[in-house]
VEXVEX-964594 format. One record per residue (C-alpha): residue in one letter; x, y, z. Coordinates in steps of 0.001 Angstrom, whole numbers, plus 500000, padded with zeros to 6 digits. Layout:
N
AXYZ/...
//
This chain:
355
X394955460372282775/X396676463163282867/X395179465247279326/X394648468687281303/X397898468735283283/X398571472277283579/X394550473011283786/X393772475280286889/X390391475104288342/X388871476279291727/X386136474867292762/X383979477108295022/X380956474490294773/X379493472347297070/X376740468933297366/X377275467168294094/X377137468806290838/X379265471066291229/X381653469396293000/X381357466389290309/X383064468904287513/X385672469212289940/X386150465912290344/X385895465019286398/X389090467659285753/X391143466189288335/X391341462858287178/X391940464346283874/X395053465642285825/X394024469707286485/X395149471013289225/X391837471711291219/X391259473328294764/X388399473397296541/X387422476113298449/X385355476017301088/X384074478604303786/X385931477566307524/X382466478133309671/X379826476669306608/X381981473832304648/X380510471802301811/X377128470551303604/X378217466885302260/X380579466320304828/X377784466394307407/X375772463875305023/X376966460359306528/X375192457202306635/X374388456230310939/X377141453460309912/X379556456279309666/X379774457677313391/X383617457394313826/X384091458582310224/X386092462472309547/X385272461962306005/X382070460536304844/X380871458589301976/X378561461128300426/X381428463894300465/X384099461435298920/X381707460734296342/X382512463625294743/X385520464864295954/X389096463503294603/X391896464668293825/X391403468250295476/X393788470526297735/X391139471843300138/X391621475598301130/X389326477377303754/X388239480859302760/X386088483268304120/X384489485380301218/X382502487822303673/X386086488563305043/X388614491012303551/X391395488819303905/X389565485879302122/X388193487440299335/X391730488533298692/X392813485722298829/X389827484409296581/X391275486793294087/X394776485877294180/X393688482150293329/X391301483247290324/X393883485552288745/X396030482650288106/X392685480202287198/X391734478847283794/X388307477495285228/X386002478812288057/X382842476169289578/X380485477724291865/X376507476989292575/X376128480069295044/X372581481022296427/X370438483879294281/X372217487307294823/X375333485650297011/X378132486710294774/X377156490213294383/X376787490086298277/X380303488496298749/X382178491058296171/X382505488679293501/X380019488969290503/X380786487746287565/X382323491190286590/X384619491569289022/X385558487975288376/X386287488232284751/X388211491559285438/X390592490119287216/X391060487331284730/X390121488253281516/X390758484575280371/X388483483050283253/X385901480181282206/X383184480528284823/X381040477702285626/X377908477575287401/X374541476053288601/X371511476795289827/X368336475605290197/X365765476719288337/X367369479797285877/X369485482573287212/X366818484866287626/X364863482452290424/X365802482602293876/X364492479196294968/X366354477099296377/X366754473514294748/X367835470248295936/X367772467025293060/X364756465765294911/X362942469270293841/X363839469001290059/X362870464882289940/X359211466387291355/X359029469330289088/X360436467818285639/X357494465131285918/X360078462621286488/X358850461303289819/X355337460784288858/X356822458661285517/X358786456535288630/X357527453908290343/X354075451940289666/X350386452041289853/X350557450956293725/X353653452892295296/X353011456111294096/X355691458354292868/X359223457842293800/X362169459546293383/X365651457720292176/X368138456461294256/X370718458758292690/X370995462081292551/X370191461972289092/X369605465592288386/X372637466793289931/X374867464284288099/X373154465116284503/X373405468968285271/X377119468331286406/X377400466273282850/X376113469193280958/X378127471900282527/X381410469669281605/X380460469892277891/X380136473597278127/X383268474393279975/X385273471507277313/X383344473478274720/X384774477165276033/X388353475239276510/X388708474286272669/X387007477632271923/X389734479264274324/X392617477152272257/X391534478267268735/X391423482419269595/X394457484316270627/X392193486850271979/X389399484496273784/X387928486658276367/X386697484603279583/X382685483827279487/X380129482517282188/X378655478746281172/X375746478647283173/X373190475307283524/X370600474813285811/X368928471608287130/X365634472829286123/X366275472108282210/X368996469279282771/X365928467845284109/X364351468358281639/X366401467732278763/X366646464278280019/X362858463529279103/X364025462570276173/X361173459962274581/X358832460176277192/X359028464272276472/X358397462832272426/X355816460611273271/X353536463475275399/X354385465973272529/X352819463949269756/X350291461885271031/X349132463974273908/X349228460994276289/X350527461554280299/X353384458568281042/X351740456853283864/X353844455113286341/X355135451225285198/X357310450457287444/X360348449015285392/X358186449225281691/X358920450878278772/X355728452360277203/X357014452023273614/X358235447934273606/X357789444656275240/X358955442928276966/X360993445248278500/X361277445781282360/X359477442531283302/X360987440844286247/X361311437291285959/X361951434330288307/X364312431566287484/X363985428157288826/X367132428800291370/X365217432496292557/X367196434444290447/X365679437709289251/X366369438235285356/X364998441121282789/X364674441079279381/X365154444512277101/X363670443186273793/X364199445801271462/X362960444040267895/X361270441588266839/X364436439936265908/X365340439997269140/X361753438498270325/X362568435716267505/X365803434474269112/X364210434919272277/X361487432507271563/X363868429777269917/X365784429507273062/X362881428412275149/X361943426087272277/X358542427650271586/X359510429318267609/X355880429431266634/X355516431969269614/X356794434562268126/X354347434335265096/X351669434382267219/X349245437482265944/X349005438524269526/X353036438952269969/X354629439603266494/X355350442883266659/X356110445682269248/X353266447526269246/X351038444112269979/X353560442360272348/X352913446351274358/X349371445207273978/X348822441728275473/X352388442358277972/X350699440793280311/X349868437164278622/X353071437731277231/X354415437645280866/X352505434962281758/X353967433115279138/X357608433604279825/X357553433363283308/X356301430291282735/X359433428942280617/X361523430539282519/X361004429269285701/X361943425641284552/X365490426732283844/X367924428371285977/X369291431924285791/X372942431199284518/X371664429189281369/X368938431554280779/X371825434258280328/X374309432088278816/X372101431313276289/X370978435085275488/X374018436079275578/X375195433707272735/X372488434885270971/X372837438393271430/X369418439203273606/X369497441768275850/X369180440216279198/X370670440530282760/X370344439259286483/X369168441886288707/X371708442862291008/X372724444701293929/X375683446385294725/X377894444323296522/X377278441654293604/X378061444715291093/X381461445464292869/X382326441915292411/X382847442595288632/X386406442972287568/X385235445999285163/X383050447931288007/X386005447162290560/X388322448841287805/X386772451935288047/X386740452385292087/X389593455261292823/X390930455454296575/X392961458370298336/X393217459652301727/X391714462861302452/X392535464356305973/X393648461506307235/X390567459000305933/X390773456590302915/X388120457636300811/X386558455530297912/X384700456716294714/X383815455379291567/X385530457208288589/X383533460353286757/X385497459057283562/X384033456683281297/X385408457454278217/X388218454962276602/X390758456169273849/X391722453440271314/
//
């Protein structure tokens, strides 16, 4: 894609984030450079898997990083915050997640930014708000948001995902603003630059989405179900086929519980008082489970999701990655390049499709 040829962005941000804006505009074809300080680089790099020993580029760092020119800069250094300078007065975007009080320290606030560009979009994260100095990682905001103690079940205890969830939602959030400040920039002869500033702190929380409803008007604490949903059933449920395959189920009405039921030749199941709606299939999920698992171990996994798939059920094999990356689809959206010397691999920030 190449929609923001032309675009200029530095990216002076580093872990994921930031670095994930970045990453979004250069496949959209801006020109983005990434700078980085020569003695204290992007901590990623250093963040490799005990696989990765002979590695110059890690997996974490690519992750996030494509499509950059890399420039080393020293902002505590005349000569590199000169040089800073020269690169934001020809800029259309800036990305930076600096520590609490850094840019003042380094000679480039947001005022002296925006008077050398007038036109600059600046783009930054933080943690918890722009007045807090604490310092935030996305395992911080999953424990703080409430998110971790909504993950995992009754026996392991909250758990943090196994992406940096917070990061990449914050990183999602910024994009909008800065594409909101571009189309504002496009419609006013006389834009004047502006600071879009998210933190992870209420991406987090943002993202609470009906569990945040469901607190707010009934006053009931999520407790941890594993892979349940609180609201519908069933939903989450891990199920064994007769060839070990591990299949789910996301029954979202009692249509779909209908169709469900017909499959596995049992119709009068789903007029059962005990399962015809939602709210009482939430109620007795665990004969309900019983039930299924039941009918669905006598039939293997392929069949089971042939057949709800004809339907139109919602249902899927659990799988892991290496199966995933078998896909034609999720292999179409792995990008390569080389970066110093090291072919890198990432899967693309860009879902989007135009018709």
């Amino acid at each position: 894609m190449g929609k923001l040829k032309g675009l200029k962005v530095i990216d002076a941000s580093t872990v994921l984030a930031g670095p994930s804006v970045g990453t979004f505009f250069a496949e959209l074809g801006a020109d983005v450079v990434k700078v980085e300080n020569p003695d204290n680089p992007d901590v990623t790099r250093s963040w490799r898997l005990p696989s990765e020993k002979d590695t110059k580029i890690g997996a974490y760092f690519s992750s996030v990083n494509y499509k950059k020119k890399y420039v080393q800069l020293n902002l505590k250094e005349d000569t590199g915050r000169a040089a800073f300078f020269s690169l934001i007065k020809e800029a259309d975007i800036l990305l930076m997640n600096f520590k609490f009080g850094a840019q003042v320290k380094l000679g480039i606030s947001d005022e002296q930014l925006l008077e050398a560009n007038e036109k600059l979009i600046i783009g930054k994260i933080n943690g918890f708000g722009e007045e807090s100095d604490r310092v935030a990682y996305d395992l911080i905001l999953q424990a703080e948001s409430g998110i971790m103690s909504m993950n995992g079940d009754e026996n392991s205890g909250p758990l943090k995902m196994p992406v940096a969830f917070i990061d990449v939602l914050a990183g999602h959030h910024l994009k909008e603003g800065l594409l909101l400040a571009l189309l504002e920039r496009s419609q006013q002869p006389d834009f004047k630059g502006k600071v879009i500033s998210v933190s992870l702190y209420e991406a987090a929380v943002s993202s609470l989405v009906n569990q945040a409803s469901n607190f707010l008007m009934t006053g009931e604490v999520p407790e941890r179900m594993g892979s349940l949903h609180p609201n519908i059933a069933p939903y989450g449920e891990l199920f064994r086929t007769k060839d070990g395959g591990l299949i789910t189920f996301a029954i979202g009405s009692d249509r779909h519980f209908e169709l469900m039921c017909t499959f596995f030749r049992k119709p009068l199941m789903s007029k059962n008082e005990r399962y015809e709606t939602a709210q009482k299939r939430v109620q007795h999920r665990e004969d309900l489970f019983k039930e299924l698992q039941f009918l669905v171990g006598q039939l293997d996994a392929e069949i089971i999701l042939s057949g709800m798939h004809e339907l139109h059920v919602p249902c899927a094999k659990i799988k892991s990655l290496d199966e995933v990356f078998q896909e034609e689809k999720a292999a179409s959206m792995i990008r390569e390049e080389n970066i110093e010397g090291t072919l890198t691999k990432r899967v693309s920030g860009i879902a989007f499709k135009e018709a």
